[in-house]
Structure formats: C-alpha cells, structure tokens
C-alpha positions in Angstrom: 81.1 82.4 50.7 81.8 86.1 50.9 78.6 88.5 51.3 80.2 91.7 50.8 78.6 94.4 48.8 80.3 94.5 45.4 81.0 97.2 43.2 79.8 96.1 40.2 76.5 96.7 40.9 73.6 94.8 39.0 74.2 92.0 36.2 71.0 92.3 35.5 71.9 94.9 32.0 73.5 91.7 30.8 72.4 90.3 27.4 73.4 87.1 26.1 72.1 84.7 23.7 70.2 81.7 24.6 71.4 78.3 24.1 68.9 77.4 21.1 67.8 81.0 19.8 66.5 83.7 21.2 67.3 85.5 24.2 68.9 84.5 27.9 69.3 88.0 28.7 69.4 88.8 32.6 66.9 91.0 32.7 64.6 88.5 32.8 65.6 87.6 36.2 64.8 90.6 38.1 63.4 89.9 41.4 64.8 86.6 41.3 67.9 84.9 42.9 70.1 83.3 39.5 73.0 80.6 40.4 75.1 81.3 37.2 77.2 78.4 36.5 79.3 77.7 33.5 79.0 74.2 32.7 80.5 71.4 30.5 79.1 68.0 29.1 82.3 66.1 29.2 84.2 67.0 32.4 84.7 64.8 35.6 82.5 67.3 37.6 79.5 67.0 34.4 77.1 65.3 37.4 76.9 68.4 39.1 73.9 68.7 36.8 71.6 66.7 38.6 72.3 68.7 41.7 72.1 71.6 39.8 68.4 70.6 38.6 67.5 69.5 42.5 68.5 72.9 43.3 66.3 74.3 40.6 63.3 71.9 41.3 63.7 72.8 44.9 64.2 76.7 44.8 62.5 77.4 41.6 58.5 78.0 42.9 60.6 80.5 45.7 62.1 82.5 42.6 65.3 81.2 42.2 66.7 80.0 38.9 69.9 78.3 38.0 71.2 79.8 34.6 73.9 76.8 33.0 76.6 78.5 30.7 78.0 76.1 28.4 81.6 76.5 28.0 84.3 74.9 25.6 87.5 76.6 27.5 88.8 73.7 29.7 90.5 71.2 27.6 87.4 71.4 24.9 84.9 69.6 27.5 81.8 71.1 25.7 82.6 70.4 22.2 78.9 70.0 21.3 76.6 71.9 19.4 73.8 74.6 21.0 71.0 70.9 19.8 73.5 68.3 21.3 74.3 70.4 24.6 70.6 70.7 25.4 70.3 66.4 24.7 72.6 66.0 26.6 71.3 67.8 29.1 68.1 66.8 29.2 68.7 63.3 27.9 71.0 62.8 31.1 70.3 64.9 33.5 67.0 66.0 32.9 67.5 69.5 32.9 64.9 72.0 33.2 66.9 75.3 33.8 67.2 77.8 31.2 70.9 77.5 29.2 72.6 80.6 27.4 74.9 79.9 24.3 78.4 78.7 24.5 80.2 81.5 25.8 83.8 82.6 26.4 84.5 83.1 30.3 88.1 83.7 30.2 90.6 85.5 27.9 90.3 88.3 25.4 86.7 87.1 24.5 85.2 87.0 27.4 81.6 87.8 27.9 80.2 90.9 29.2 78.4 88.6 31.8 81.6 87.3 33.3 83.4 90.7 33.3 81.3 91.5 36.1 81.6 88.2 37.6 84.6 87.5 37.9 86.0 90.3 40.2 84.1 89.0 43.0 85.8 86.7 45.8 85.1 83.3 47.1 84.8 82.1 50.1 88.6 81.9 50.1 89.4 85.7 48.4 90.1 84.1 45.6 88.7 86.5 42.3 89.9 86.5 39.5 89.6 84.4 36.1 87.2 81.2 35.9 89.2 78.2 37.3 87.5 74.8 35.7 83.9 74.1 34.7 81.2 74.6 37.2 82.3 77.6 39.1 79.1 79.3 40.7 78.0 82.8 41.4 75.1 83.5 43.1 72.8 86.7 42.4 70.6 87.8 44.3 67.0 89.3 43.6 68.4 92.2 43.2 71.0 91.5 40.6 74.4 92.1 42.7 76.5 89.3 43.4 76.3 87.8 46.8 78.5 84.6 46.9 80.7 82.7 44.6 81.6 79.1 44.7 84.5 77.3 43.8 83.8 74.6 40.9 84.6 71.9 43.0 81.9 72.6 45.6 78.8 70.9 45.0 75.9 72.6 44.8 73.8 70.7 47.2 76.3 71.5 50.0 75.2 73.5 53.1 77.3 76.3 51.9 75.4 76.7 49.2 72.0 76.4 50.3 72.4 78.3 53.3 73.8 81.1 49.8 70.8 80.3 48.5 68.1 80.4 51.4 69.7 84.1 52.2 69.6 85.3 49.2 65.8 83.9 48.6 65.1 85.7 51.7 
C-alpha cells in the first residue's frame, strides 16, 4: 500500500456511465471513501465479489462505497451485457454496490477514470497499466487516491482494511 500524496489530485470530476442507465459519476461520492475495482464475471478471481460486498456491507453505514467496473479486456472475461452483468452479480454474489458501464481501462480507449488511476503505485511501486481483473484503488473522502492493490490481493485482507479504516478515518 503506498499513502503518498498524488498528483493527480481529485477523481471526483470523473463522469462515467452507469451500468444500467444513468449516471455513476464520481461526484456522487464526495465525502466518501470509493474502492474502485474493475471487475469480471468469468475470471478465476470472479469470487472476489462476495468479499467485495462484505466490504461494502461492513464499511458502507461509515461512508465507504465500493464502485465495480465491469471490464471485457482480459481474455473477454465480461462478455455480458450491462442486464446480464448485473444478474450475475446479484444472482451470485448478491451485490449491492453501485456498478458503472463496461469500460476500457487499458489502451488507446481508456477511460478518463483510469487515466488518473493508473499513475499511482502499489504497494510494490508498481504504476502503470491495469494488470488483470480486480485491481483496486482506494479513494479517499476526499477524492485523491490513497492506496492501490494488486488484483490478486483480496479484499478482505488486513492490507486492505487497515487501507480502508485510514481512509474512513
């Protein structure tokens, strides 16, 4: 986890679509902390959603909101429609969270939201494009970036809550 002040400043002028209509835009959010995670219904790390939805169920009454970003860049695991991502999700997982439409995270097409993400460093230093499916970056309430997860770390890990509990204040 890195907590360095980045110079980015606030992703909270981002606007994106939501995953069935309407708007997912980050402004929203203000005041709260936002775990932004872009996520895939057919990948080996898919079950990540239920810890994802513990973390929501857990941190949400504090004001802290995971934000899922489907994603169909890593080998085409989120072929799905905006209506069969969100059965999926709830069917499954029973998510609760808030979802934004499919979005590009990597390449020429990438979203305005992950141009500010993704020049922020893990735990490791590593910035740079979006590795695999459930990478995380943590917000905080103030809309900079304070920590950013590798998508093999779970999000029930102490890493990340302790992220989380700092960042909830």
């Amino acid at each position: 986890m890195t907590t360095t002040d980045n110079s980015a400043g606030s992703v909270l002028d981002v606007e994106i679509g939501a995953l069935q209509g309407g708007s997912a835009n980050l402004s929203q959010y203000a005041g709260r902390a936002v775990l932004v995670v872009n996520v895939a219904s057919k990948c080996g790390l898919t079950p990540q959603y239920a810890d994802l939805e513990r973390l929501q169920e857990r941190f949400g009454p504090r004001g802290f909101t995971v934000l899922g970003v489907p994603c169909n860049q890593f080998l085409g695991q989120e072929p799905g429609s905006a209506e069969e991502i969100a059965e999926f999700c709830s069917a499954t997982y029973g998510v609760t969270f808030p979802m934004t439409e499919k979005t590009e995270v990597n390449g020429e097409d990438r979203h305005a939201l992950y141009e500010r993400l993704v020049g922020f460093p893990d735990g490791d230093g590593y910035s740079g494009d979006i590795r695999w499916n459930f990478e995380k970056f943590l917000i905080g309430r103030d809309g900079r970036i304070v920590a950013r997860f590798s998508p093999q770390t779970e999000p029930e890990t102490a890493q990340v809550l302790e992220a989380v509990e700092k960042a909830l204040g």
